[in-house]
C-alpha positions in Angstrom: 9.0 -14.9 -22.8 5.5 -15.9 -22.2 5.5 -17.9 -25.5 8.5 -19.7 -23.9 7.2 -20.7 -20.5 4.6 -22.1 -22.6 6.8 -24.0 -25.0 8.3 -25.8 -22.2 5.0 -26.9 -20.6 4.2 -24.7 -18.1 1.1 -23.5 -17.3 0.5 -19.7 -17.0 -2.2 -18.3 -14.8 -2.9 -14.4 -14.8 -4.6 -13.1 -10.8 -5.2 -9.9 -11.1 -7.5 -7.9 -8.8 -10.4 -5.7 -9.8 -13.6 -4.5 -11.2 -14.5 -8.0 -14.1 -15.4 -5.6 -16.7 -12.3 -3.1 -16.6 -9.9 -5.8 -15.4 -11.4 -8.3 -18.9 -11.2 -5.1 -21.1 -7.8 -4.2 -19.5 -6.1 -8.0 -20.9 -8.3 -7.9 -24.1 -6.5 -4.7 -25.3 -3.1 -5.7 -24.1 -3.2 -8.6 -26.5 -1.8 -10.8 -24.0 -4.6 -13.2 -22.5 -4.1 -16.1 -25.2 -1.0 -16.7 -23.1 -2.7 -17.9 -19.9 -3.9 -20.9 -20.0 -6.8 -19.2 -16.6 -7.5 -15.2 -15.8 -8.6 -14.8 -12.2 -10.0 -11.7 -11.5 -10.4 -11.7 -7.7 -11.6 -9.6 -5.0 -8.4 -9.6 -2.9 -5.1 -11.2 -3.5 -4.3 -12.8 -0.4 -3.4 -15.8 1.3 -7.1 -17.3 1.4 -8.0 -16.4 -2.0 -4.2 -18.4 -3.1 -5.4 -21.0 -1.2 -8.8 -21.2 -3.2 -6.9 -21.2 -6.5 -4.7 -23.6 -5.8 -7.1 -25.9 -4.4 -10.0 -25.7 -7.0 -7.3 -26.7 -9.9 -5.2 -28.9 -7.6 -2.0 -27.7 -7.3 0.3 -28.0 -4.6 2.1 -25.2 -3.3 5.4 -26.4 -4.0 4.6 -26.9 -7.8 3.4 -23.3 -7.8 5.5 -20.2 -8.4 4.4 -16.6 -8.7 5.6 -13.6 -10.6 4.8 -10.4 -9.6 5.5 -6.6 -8.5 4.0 -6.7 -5.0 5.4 -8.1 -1.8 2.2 -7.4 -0.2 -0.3 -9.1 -2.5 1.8 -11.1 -5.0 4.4 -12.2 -3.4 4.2 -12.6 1.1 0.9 -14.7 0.3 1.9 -17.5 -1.5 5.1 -17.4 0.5 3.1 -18.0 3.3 1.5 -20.9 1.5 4.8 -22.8 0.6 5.1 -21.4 -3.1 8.1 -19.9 -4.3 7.9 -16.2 -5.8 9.6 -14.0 -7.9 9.9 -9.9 -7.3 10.2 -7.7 -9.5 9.8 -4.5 -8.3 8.4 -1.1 -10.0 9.1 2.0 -9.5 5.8 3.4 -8.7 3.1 1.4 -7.0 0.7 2.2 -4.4 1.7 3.3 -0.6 -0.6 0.2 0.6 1.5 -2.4 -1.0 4.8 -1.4 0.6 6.1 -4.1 3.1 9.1 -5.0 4.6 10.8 -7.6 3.6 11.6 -10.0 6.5 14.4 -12.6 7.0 11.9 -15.9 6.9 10.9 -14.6 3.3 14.3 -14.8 1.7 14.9 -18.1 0.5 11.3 -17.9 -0.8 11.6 -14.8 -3.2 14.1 -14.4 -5.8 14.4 -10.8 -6.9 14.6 -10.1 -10.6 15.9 -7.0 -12.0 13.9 -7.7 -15.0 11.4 -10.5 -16.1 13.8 -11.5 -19.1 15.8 -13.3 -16.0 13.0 -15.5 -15.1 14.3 -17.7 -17.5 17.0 -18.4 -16.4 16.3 -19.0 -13.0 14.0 -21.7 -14.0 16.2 -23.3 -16.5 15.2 -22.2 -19.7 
């Protein structure tokens, strides 16, 4: 899939949230990093730190769309920021990143069952 979205132009980012060393060793192992075309490794994932990404490499909000397992730090912040954003849930996660999903969120975020439909909710 990831050899796909890249196929068709798109550029793939990986944010992930961590200690540098154990988050760098972490996508060296999986094999997986050679797909992104950037790897931020950030402190928080929030709205401010979105903001920062998207600003130092000049994309808009509405060109951006995230990917990702958490409402609380995937998904609600670049919501917030005018992105759109794709859930897919798993069944264990942390307590923290539990968060209802409200009303004004749901033309934002698409849930996927899987990320194999991804695809076709972008056209490919």
């Amino acid at each position: 899939m990831l050899q796909t979205l890249r196929t068709h132009d798109h550029e793939l980012w990986l944010v992930t949230k961590g200690d540098l060393f154990d988050q760098e060793s972490k996508i060296a192992r999986s094999g997986l990093g050679d797909f992104f075309t950037r790897v931020e490794i950030v402190a928080e994932k929030d709205e401010p730190t979105y903001r920062r990404l998207l600003d130092r490499h000049g994309v808009p909000p509405d060109e951006f769309v995230m990917v990702g397992n958490s409402l609380r730090s995937d998904i609600f912040p670049v919501v917030a920021l005018g992105a759109r954003a794709f859930h897919v849930p798993y069944q264990v996660h942390w307590a923290h990143e539990d968060a209802p999903l409200r009303p004004e969120h749901e033309t934002a975020i698409t849930p996927l069952s899987s990320l194999r439909e991804l695809l076709t909710h972008l056209g490919l």
